[in-house]
C-alpha positions in Angstrom: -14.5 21.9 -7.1 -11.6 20.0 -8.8 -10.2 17.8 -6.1 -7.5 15.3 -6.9 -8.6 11.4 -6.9 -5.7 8.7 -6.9 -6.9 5.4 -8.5 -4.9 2.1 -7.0 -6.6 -1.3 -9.1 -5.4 -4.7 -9.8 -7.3 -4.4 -13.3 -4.4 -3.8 -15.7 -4.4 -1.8 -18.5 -6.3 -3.9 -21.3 -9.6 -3.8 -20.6 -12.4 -1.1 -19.5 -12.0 -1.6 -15.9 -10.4 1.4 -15.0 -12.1 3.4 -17.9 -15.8 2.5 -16.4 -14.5 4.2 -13.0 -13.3 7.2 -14.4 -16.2 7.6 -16.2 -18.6 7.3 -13.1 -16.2 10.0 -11.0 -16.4 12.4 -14.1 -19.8 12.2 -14.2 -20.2 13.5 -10.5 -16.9 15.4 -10.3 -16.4 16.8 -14.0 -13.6 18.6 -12.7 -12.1 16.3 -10.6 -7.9 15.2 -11.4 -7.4 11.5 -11.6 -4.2 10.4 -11.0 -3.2 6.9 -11.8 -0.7 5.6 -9.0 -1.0 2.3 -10.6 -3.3 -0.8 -12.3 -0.7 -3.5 -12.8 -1.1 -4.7 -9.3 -0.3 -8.5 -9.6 -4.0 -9.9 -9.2 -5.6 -10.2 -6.1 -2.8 -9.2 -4.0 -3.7 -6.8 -1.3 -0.6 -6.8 0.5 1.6 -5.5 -2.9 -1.7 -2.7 -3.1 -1.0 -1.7 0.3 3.0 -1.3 0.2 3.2 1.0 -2.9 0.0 3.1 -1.4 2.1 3.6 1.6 5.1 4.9 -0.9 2.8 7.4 -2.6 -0.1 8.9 -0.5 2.0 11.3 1.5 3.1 12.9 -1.8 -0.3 14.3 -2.6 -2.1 17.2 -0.9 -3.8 16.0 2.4 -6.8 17.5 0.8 -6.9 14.3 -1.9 -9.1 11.0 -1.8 -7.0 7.7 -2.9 -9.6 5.4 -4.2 -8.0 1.7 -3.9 -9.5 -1.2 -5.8 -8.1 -4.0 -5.3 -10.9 -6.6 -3.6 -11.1 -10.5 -4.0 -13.6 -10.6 -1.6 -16.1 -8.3 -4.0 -19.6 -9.2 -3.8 -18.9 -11.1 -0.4 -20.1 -9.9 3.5 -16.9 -7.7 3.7 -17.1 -4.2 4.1 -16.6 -1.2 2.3 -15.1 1.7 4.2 -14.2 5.4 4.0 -10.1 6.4 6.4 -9.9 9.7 6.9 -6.2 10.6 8.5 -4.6 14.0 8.8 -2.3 12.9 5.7 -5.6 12.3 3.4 -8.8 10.2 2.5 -9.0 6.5 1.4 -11.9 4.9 0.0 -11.3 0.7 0.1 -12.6 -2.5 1.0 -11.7 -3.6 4.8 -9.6 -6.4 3.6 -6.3 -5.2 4.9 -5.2 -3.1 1.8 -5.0 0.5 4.2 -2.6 -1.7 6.2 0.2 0.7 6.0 -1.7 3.6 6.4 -3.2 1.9 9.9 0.0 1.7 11.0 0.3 5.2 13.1 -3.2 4.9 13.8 -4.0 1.6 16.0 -3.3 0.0 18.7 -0.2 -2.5 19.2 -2.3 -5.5 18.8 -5.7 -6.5 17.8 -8.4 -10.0 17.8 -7.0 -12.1 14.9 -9.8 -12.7 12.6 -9.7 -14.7 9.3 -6.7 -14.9 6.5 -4.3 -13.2 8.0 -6.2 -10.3 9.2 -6.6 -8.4 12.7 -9.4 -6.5 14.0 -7.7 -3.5 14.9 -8.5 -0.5 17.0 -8.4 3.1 15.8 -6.7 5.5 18.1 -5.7 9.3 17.7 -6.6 11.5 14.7 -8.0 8.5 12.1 -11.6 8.3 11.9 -13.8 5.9 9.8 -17.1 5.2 8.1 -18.3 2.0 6.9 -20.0 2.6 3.8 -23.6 1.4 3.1 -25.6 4.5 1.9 -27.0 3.0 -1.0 -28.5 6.3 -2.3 -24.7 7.4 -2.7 -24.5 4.3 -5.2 -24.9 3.7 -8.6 -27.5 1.6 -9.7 -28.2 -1.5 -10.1 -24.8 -2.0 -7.7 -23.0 -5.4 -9.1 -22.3 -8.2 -7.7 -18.8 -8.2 -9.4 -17.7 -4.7 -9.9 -18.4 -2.8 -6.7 -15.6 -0.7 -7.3 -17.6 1.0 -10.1 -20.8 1.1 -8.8 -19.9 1.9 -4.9 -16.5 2.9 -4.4 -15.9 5.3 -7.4 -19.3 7.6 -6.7 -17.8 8.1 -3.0 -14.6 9.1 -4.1 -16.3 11.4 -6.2 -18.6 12.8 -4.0 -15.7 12.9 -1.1 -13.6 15.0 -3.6 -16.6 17.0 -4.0 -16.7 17.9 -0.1 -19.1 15.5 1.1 -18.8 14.8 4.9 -17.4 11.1 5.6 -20.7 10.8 7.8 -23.2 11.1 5.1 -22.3 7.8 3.8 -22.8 5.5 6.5 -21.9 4.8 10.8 -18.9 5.2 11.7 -16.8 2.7 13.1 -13.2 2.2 15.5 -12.2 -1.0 14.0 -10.9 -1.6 10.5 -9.4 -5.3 9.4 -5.3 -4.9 9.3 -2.7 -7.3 7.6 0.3 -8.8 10.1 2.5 -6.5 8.3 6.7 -7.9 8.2 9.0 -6.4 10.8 12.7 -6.3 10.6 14.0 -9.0 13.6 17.1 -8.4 15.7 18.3 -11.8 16.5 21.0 -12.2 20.1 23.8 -12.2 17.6 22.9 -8.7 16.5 21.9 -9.9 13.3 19.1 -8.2 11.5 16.3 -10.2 9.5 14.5 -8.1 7.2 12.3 -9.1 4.2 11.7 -8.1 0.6 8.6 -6.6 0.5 8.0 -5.5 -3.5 9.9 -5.8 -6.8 10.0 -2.6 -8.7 9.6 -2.6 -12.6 13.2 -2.3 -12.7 14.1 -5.2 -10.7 14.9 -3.4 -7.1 14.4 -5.3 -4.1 12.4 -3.0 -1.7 12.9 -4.6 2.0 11.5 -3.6 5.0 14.7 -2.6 6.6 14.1 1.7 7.2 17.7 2.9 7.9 17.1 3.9 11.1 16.5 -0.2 11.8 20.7 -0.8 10.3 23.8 -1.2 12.8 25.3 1.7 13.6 29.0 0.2 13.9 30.9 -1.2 11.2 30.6 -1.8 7.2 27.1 -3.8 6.6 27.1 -7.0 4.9 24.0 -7.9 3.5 22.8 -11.5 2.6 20.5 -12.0 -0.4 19.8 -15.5 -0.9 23.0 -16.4 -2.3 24.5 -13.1 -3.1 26.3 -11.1 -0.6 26.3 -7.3 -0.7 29.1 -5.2 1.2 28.1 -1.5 2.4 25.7 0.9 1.3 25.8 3.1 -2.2 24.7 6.4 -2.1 23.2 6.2 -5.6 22.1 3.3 -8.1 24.9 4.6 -10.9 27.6 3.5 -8.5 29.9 0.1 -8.4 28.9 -2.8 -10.1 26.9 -6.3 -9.7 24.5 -6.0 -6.4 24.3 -3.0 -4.4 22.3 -1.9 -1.2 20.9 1.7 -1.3 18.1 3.5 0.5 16.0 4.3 -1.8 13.8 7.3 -2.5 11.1 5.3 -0.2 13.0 5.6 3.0 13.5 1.7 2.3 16.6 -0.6 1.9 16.9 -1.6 -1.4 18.7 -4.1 -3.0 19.9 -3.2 -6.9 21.7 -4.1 -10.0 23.2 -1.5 -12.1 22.3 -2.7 -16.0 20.2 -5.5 -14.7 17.4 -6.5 -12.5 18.5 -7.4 -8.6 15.1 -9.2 -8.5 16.1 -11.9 -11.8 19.4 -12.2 -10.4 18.6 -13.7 -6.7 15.2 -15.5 -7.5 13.3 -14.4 -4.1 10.2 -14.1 -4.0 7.9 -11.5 -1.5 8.4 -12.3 2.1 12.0 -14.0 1.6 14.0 -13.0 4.3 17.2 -10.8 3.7 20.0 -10.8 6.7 22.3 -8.1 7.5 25.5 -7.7 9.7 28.1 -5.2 11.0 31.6 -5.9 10.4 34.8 -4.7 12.5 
């Protein structure tokens, strides 16, 4: 059975990391296709993880398993956990990193535990398993690399048709990032926020075109920078440009250059837009 595994990791590309997983989902699931969304997640940051998962996952037949990786709290009391939604399987620690994945799947709000998380409720067709089966894992299980020696034999076996039950009880409540929301403000202005920085410098917001005015030419605030209407592709006009791009996102972009060096903001920095006459 040669079902497809997506790897998501923070580990880069220099060391054996990523290597040593792929080796222990081979070994269960010769057959299985890895597929390398990406492993130059800045370190540590499950938020970044969690945005270019959501860009991805829905790409890939709802029969595949996206193993994510990316887990400063290894070796700690948080949990590891199997999602399964109608649009796939996800094999990750509870830290928030399936954040954008929860979104259609919980309830509005949830009991605010520790940095920056909520306990959220599962509702409608999501269903999960926290995982703690240790005859599923490979032994001795370390302290330091978890994602080898529990979270890559899962995948595998998932891949391999195991049921999501065999690996441990299942549970209604996952751990959920307070995710950015565009703001209307009274004066009809819109508040978004930049969300990622692409390797060519793109600013990926928050804003989904259905969240723009609907009257008028937009004018777009970026830091300094001001950006007038919306381009249809990134090959058109010159200096900064908004576009939505091929993630149903706003984006802000510099034709030649890099949208991101040019404004200085950072993740989280907000980004305002206005209708004119």
């Amino acid at each position: 059975m040669n079902g497809i595994i997506t790897l998501t990791t923070d580990f880069g590309e220099a060391g054996g990391f990523v290597a040593a997983m792929k080796g222990v989902i081979l070994g269960i699931a010769p057959d299985a296709q890895l597929v390398d969304v990406s492993h130059r997640i800045s370190p540590q940051n499950v938020f970044e993880a969690a945005f270019l998962l959501s860009t991805v996952y829905r790409c890939f037949p709802r029969s595949a398993v996206h193993l994510v990786v990316v887990d400063p709290g290894v070796g700690t009391a948080r949990k590891i956990v199997i999602l399964k939604t109608p649009e796939g399987a996800f094999v990750a620690p509870d830290n928030g990193v399936l954040s954008y994945v929860l979104r259609d799947y919980v309830k509005e709000n949830g009991e605010v535990v520790n940095g920056g998380l909520r306990k959220v409720a599962l509702i409608g067709d999501a269903k999960a398993v926290e995982v703690t089966n240790r005859r599923f894992f490979r032994q001795p299980v370390s302290d330091t690399f978890q994602g080898r020696d529990i979270m890559a034999p899962v995948a595998a076996m998932l891949s391999q048709g195991f049921q999501m039950t065999a690996f441990g009880e299942a549970t209604d409540r996952l751990n959920m990032l307070d995710l950015p929301r565009p703001e209307k403000l009274r004066d009809g202005t819109l508040t978004g926020h930049a969300l990622h920085f692409d390797t060519f410098g793109n600013i990926i917001t928050d804003v989904r075109a259905a969240d723009l005015p609907s009257n008028g030419e937009l004018r777009i605030e970026v830091g300094r920078h001001a950006v007038t209407g919306l381009k249809r592709t990134y090959a058109e006009g010159n200096g900064l440009m908004a576009i939505i791009g091929s993630s149903g996102y706003l984006e802000i972009a510099l034709r030649g250059g890099s949208a991101a060096a040019l404004t200085e903001l950072r993740v989280g920095d907000a980004i305002k837009i206005r209708a004119g006459a």
